[in-house]
N, CA, C and O of each residue as an XYZ file, in Angstrom:
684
protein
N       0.853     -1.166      0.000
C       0.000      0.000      0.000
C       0.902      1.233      0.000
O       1.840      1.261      0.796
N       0.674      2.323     -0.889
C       1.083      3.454     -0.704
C       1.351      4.454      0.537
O       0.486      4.430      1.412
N       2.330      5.238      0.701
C       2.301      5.998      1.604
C       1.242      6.850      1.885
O       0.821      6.886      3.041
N       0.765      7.505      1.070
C      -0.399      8.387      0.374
C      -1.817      7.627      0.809
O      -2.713      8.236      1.392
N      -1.919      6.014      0.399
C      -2.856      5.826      0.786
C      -3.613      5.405      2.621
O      -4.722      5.329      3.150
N      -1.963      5.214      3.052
C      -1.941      4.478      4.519
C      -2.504      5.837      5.271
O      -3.321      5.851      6.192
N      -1.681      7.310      4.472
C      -1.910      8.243      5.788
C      -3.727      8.627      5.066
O      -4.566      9.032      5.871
N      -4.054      8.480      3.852
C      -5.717      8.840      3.922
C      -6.376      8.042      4.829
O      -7.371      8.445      5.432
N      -5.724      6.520      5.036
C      -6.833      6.242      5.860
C      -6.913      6.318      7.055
O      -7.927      6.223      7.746
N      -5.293      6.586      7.538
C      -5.529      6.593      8.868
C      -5.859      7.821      9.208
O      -6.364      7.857     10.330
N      -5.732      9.344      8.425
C      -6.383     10.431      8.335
C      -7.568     10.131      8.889
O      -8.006     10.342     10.020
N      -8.267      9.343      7.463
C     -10.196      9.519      7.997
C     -10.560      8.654      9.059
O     -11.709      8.818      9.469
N      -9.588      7.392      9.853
C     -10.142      6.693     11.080
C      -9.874      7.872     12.205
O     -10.463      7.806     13.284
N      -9.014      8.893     11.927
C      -8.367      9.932     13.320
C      -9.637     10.668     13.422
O     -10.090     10.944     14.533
N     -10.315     11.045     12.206
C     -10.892     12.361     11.942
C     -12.569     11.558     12.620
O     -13.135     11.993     13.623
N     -13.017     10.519     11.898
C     -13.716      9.513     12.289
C     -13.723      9.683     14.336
O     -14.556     10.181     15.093
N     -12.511      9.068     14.571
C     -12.668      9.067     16.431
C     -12.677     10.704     17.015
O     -13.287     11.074     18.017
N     -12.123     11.276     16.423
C     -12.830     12.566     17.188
C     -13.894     12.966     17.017
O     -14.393     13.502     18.008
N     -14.662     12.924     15.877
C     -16.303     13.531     15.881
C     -16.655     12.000     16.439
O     -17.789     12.010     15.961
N     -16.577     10.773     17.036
C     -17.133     10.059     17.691
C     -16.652      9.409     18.402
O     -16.369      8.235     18.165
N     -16.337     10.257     19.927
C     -14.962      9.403     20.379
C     -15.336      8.171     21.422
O     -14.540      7.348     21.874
N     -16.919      8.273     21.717
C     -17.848      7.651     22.224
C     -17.316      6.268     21.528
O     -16.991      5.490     22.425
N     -17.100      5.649     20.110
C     -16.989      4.242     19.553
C     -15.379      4.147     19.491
O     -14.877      3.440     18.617
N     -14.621      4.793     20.336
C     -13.113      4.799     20.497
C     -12.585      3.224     21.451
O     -11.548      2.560     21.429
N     -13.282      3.158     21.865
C     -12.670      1.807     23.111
C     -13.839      0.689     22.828
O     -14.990      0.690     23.265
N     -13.028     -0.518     21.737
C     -13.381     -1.857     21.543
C     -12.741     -2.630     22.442
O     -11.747     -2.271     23.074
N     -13.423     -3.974     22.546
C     -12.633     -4.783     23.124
C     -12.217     -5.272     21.776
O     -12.621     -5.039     20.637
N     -11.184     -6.101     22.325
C     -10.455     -6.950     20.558
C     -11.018     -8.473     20.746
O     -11.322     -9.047     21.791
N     -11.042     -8.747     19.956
C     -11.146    -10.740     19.383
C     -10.194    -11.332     20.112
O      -9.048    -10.884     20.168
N     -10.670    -12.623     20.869
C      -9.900    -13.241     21.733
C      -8.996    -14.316     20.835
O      -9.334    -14.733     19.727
N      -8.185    -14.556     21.308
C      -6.909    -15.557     20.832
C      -7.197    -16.748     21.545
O      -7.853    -16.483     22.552
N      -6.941    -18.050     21.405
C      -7.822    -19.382     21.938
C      -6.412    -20.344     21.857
O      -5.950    -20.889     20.855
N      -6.068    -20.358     22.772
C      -5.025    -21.407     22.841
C      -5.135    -22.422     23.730
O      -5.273    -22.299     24.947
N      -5.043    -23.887     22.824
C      -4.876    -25.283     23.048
C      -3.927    -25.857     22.784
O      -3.249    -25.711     21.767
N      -3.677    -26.875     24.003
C      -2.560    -27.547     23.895
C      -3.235    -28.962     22.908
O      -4.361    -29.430     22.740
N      -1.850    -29.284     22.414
C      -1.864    -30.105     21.029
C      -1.338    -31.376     21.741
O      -2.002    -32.391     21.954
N      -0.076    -31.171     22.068
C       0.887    -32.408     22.812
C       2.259    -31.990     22.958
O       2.998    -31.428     22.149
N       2.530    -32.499     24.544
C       3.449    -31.942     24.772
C       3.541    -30.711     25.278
O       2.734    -30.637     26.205
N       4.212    -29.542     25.113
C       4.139    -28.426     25.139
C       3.767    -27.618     23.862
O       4.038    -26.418     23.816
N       3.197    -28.200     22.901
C       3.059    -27.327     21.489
C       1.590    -27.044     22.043
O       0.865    -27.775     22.718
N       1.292    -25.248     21.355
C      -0.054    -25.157     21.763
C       0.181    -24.170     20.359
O       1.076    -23.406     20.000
N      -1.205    -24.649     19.743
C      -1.933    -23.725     18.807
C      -3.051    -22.914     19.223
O      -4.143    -23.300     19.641
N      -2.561    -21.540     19.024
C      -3.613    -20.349     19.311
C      -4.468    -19.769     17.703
O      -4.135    -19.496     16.549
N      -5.207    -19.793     18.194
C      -6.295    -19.329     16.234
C      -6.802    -18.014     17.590
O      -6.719    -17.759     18.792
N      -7.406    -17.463     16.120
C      -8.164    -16.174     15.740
C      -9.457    -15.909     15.420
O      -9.878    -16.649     14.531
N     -10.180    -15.167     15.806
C     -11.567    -15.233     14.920
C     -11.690    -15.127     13.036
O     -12.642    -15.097     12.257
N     -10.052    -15.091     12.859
C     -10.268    -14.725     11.273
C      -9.362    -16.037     10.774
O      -8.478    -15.889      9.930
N      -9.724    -17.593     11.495
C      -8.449    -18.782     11.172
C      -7.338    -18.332     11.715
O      -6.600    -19.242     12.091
N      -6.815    -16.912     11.956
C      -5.655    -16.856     12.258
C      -4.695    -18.094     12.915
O      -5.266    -18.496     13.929
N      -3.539    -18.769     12.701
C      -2.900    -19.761     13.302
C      -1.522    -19.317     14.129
O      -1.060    -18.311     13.590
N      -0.931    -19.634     14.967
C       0.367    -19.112     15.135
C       0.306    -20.464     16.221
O      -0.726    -20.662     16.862
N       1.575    -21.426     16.374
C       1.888    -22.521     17.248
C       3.594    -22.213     17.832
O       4.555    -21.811     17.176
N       3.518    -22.540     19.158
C       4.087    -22.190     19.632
C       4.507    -23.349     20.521
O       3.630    -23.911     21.179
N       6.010    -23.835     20.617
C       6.634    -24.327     21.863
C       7.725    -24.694     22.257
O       8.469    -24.314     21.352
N       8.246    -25.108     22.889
C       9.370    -25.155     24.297
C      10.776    -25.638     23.761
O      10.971    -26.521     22.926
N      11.528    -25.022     24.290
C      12.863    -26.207     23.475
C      13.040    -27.610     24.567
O      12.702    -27.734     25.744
N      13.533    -28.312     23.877
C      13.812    -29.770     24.662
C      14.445    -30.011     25.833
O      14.665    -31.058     26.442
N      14.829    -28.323     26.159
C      15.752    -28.133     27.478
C      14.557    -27.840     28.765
O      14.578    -27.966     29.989
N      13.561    -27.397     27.781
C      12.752    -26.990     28.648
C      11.452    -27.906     28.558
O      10.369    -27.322     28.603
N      11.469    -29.312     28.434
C      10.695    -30.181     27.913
C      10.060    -30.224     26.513
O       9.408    -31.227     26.226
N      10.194    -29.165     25.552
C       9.186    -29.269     24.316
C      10.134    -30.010     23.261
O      11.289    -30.436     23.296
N       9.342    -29.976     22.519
C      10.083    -30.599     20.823
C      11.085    -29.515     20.156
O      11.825    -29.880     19.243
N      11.101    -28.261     20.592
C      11.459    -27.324     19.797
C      11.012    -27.166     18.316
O      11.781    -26.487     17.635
N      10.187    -27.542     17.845
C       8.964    -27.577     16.797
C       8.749    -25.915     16.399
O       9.138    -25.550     15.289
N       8.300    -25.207     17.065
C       8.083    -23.944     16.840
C       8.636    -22.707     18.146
O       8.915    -22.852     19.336
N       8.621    -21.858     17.502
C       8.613    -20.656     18.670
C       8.290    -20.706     19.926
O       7.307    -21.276     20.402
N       9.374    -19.919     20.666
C       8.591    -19.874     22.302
C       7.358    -19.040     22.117
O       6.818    -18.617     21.094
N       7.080    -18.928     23.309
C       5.755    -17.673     23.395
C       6.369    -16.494     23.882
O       5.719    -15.450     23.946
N       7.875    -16.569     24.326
C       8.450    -15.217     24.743
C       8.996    -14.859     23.120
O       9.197    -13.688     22.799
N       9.112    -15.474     22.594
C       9.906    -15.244     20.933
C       8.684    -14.299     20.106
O       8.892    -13.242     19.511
N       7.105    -15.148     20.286
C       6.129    -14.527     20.035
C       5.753    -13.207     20.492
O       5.200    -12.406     19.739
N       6.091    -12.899     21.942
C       6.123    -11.444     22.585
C       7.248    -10.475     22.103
O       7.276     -9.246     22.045
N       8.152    -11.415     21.783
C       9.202    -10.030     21.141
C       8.976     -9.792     19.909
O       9.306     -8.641     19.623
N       8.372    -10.629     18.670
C       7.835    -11.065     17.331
C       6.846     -9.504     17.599
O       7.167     -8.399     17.163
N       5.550     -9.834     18.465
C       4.608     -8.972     18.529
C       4.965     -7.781     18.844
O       4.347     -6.901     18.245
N       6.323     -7.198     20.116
C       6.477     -5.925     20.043
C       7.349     -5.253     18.921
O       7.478     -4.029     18.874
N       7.906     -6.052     18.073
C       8.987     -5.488     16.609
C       8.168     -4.745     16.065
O       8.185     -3.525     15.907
N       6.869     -6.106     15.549
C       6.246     -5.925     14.386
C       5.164     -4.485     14.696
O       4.733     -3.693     13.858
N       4.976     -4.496     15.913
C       4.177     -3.617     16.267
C       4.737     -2.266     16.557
O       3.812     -1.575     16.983
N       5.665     -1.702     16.518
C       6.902     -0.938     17.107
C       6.553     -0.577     15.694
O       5.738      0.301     15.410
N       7.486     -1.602     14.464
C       7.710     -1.178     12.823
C       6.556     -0.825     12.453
O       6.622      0.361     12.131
N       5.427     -1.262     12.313
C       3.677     -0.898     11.594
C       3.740      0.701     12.561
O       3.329      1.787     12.154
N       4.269      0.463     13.680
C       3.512      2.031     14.215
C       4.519      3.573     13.849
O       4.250      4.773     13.900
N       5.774      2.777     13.471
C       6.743      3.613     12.555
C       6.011      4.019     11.449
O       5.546      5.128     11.186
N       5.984      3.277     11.013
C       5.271      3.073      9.552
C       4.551      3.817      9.033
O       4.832      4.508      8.054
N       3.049      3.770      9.879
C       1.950      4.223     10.500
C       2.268      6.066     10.502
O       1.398      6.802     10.036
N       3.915      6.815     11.215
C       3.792      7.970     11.641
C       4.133      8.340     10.307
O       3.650      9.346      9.787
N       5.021      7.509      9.660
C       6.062      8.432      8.829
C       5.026      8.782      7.792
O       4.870      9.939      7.401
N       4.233      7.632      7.301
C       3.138      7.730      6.081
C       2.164      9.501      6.423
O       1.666     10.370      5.708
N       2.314      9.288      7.781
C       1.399     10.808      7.991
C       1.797     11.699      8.085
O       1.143     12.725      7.896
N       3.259     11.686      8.476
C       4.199     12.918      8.056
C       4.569     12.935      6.385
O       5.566     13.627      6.178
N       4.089     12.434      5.363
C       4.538     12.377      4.299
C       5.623     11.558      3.808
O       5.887     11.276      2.639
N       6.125     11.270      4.715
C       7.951     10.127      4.382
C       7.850      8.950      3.994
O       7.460      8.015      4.693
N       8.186      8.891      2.872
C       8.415      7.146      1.928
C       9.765      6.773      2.739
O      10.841      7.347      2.578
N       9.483      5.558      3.770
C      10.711      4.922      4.257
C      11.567      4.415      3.133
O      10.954      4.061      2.126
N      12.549      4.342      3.128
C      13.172      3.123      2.117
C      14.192      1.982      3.375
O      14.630      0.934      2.900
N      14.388      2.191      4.401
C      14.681      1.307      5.172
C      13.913      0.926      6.437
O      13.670      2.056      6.858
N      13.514      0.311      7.089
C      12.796     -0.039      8.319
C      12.599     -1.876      8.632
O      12.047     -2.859      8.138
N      13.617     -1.423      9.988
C      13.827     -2.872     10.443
C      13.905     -2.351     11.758
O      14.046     -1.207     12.189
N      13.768     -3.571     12.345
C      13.115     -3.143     14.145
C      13.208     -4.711     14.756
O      12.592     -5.712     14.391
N      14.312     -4.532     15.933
C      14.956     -6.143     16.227
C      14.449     -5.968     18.137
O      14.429     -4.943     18.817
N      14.150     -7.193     18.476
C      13.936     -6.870     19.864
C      14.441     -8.063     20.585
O      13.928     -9.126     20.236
N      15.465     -8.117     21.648
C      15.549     -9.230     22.126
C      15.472     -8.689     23.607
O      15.157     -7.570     24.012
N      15.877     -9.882     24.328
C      15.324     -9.890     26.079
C      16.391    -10.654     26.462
O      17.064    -11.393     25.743
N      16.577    -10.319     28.282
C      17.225    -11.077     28.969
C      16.500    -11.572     29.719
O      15.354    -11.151     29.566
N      16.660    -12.670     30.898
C      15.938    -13.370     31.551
C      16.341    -14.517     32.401
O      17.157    -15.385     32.092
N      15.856    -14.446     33.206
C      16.426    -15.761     34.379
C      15.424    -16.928     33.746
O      14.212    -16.902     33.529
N      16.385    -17.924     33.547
C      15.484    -19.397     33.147
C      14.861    -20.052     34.347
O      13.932    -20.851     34.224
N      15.626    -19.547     36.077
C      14.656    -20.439     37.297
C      13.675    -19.704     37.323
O      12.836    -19.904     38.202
N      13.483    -18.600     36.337
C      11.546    -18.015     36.688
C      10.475    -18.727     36.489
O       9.644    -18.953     37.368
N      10.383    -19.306     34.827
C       9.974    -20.062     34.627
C       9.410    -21.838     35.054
O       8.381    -22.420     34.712
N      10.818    -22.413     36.102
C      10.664    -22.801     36.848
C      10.035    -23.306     37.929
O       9.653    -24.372     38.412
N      10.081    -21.703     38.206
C      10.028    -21.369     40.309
C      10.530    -22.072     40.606
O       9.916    -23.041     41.053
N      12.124    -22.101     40.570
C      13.014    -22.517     40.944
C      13.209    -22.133     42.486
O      13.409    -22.867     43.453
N      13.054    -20.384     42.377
C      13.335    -19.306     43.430
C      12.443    -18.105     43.451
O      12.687    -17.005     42.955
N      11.176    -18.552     44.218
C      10.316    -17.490     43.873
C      10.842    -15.978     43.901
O       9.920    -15.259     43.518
N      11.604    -15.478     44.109
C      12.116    -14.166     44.149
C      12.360    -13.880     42.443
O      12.243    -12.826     41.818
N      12.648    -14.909     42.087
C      12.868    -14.460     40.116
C      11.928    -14.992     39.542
O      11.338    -16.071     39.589
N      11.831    -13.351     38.558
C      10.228    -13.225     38.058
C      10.923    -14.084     36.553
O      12.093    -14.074     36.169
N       9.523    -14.898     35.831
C       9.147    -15.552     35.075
C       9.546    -14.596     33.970
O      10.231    -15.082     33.071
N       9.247    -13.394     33.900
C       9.240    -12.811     32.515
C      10.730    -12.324     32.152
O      11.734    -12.799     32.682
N      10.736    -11.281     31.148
C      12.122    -11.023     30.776
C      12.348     -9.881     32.083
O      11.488     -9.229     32.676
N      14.074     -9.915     32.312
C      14.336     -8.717     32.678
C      14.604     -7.535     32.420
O      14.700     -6.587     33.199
N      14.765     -7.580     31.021
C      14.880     -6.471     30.232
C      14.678     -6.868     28.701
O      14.896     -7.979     28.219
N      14.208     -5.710     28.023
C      14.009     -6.018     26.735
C      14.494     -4.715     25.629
O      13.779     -3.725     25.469
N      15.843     -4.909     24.903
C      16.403     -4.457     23.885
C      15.844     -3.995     22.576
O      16.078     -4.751     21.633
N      15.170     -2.935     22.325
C      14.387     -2.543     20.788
C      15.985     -1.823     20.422
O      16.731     -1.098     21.081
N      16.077     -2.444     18.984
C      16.824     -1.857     17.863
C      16.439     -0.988     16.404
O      16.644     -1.771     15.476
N      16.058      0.066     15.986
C      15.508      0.796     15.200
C      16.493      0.456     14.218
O      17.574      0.675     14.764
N      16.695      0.021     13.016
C      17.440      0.875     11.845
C      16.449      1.125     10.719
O      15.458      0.443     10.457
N      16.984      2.475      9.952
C      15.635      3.450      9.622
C      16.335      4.203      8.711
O      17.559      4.170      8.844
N      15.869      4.901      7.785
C      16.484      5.715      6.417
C      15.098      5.758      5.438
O      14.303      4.901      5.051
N      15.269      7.500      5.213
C      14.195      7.662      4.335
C      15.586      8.765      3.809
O      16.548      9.277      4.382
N      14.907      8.757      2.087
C      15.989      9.757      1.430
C      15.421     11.472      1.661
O      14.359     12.025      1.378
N      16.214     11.772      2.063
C      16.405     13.642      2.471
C      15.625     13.876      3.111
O      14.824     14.761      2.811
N      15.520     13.056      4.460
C      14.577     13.541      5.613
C      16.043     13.368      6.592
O      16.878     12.470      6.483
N      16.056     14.580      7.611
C      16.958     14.492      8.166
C      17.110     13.387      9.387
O      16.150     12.625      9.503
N      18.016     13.244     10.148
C      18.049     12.152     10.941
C      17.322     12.296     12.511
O      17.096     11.297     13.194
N      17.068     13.385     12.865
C      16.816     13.989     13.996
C      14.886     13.883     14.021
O      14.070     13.913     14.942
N      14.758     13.748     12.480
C      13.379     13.891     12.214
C      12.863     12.435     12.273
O      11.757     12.096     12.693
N      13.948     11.529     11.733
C      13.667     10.099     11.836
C      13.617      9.916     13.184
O      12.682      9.178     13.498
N      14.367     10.368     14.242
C      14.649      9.938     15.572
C      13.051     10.089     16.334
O      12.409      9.187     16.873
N      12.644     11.650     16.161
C      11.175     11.964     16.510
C       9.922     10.645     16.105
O       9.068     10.078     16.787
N      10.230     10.568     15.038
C       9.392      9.663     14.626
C       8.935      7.932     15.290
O       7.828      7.413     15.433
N      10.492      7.349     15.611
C      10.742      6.305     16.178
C      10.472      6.770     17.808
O      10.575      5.745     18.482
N      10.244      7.639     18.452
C      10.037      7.948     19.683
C       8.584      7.783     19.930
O       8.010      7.057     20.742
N       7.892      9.007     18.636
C       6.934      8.900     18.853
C       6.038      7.446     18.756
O       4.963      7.345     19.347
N       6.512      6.526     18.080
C       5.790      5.295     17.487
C       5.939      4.392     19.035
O       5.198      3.564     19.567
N       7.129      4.935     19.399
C       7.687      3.747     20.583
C       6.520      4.157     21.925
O       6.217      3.337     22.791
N       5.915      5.724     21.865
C       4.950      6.245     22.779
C       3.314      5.734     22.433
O       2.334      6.028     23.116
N       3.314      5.111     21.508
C       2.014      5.417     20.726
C       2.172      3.481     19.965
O       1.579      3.425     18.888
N       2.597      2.584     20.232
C       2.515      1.395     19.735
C       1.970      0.852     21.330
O       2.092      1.172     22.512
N       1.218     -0.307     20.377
C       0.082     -1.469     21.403
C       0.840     -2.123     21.907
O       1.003     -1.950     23.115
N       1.209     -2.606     21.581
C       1.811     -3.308     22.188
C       3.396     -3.172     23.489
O       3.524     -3.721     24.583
N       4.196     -2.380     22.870
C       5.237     -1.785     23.894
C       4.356     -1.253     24.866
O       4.563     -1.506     26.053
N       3.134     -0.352     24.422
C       2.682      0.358     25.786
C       1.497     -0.745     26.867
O       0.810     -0.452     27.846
N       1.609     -1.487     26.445
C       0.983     -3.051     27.513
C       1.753     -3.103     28.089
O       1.636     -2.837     29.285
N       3.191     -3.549     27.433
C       4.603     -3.975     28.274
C       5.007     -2.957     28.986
O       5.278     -3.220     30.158
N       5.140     -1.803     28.616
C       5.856     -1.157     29.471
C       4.890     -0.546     30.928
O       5.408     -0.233     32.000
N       3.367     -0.488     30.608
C       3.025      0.175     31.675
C       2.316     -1.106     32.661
O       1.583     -1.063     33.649
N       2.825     -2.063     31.999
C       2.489     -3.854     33.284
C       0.357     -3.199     33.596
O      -0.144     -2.680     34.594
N      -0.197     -3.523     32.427
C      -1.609     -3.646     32.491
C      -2.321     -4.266     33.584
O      -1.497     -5.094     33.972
N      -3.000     -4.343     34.076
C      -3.642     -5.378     35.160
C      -4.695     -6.416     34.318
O      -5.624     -6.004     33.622
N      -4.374     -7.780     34.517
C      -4.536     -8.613     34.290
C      -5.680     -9.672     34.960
O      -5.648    -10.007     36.145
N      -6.662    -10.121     34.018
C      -7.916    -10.475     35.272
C      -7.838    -12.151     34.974
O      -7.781    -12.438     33.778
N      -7.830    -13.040     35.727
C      -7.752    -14.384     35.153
C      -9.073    -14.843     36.196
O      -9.344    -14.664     37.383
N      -9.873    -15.704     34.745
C     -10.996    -16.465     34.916
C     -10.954    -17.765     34.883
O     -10.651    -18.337     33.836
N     -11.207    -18.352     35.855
C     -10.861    -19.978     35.457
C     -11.755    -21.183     35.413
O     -12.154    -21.676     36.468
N     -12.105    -21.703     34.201
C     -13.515    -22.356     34.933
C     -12.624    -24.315     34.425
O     -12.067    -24.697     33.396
N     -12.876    -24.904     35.536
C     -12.868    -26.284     35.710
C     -13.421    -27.063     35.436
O     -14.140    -27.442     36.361
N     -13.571    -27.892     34.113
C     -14.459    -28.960     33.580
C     -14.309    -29.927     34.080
O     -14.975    -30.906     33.745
C-alpha cells in the first residue's frame, strides 16, 4: 500500500474518532489457545488466524516452533515497525529502510520457580531501530521512532504492566 494511501486512511479513522470518540474503546477478538501435545499449543483467531508455539527440549518441548516469549518479542517489533510506519506515512515520508529487532534477557529459574524471588518474565528487553528515508533528516527520523515507541500497542501493555484479570472455569 502506498504511503499516500496508509496516511488517507488513517487520516479519515483519526478524523472519524474525534467527531465520535464515544466508539473509540473496543474490546479486541480473543486468541484461543490449546494444547496439542506436549508443550506445542496452537492459538487461532476469529479470522483462522494460526500461530503454534513451543518449548525447546531443554525446557521439555520438541522445539517444533517458537517460544511464546519469541512470540512477545515477534509482537512488540512488528508492532513498534507498523507504528513507525503508520507515523512516517502521515508525516509524508516514503521509508526506504525499516527494520526493528527486539531481544530480552531473563532468568530461566523463573519459569521454573526454581526461586520465587525471580520473576518468570524477561528482565529487560532491547528494541533496535534501523531506519532511512531519502532527504529527511536524521533527527526527524529519531522523533518519529520515539513517537511510534509512545504510541505502539503493544510496547505500551509492556511497558506500563496492564492489570490482568484471570478467569478460570474447571471442567
Amino acid at each position: 500500500m502506498s504511503t499516500e494511501k496508509i496516511r488517507s486512511s488513517i487520516e479519515e479513522t483519526i478524523n472519524y474518532l474525534k467527531v465520535n470518540p464515544d466508539k473509540s474503546c473496543i474490546r479486541t477478538s480473543a486468541a484461543v489457545a490449546v494444547l496439542e501435545r506436549g508443550l506445542k499449543v496452537r492459538a487461532t483467531g476469529f479470522k483462522d488466524e494460526v500461530i503454534i508455539s513451543d518449548m525447546s527440549p531443554a525446557e521439555g518441548g520438541e522445539g517444533s516452533a517458537p517460544s511464546p516469549g519469541w512470540f512477545l518479542r515477534a509482537a512488540m517489533a512488528t508492532c513498534h515497525a507498523t507504528e513507525i510506519a503508520m507515523k512516517a506515512a502521515l508525516e509524508g515520508i516514503e521509508l526506504s529502510t525499516l527494520e526493528v529487532s527486539v531481544d530480552s534477557e531473563f532468568d530461566e529459574r523463573g519459569i521454573f520457580g526454581i526461586d520465587e524471588s525471580v520473576k518468570a518474565g524477561p528482565l529487560n528487553m532491547r528494541t533496535r531501530v534501523r531506519i532511512h528515508a531519502d532527504g529527511v533528516a536524521k533527527e526527524k527520523l529519531n522523533e518519529i521512532v520515539e513517537w511510534a515507541k509512545a504510541h505502539s500497542w503493544v510496547v505500551d501493555a509492556i511497558h506500563r504492566a496492564i492489570p490482568i484479570k484471570l478467569e478460570i472455569e474447571v471442567v
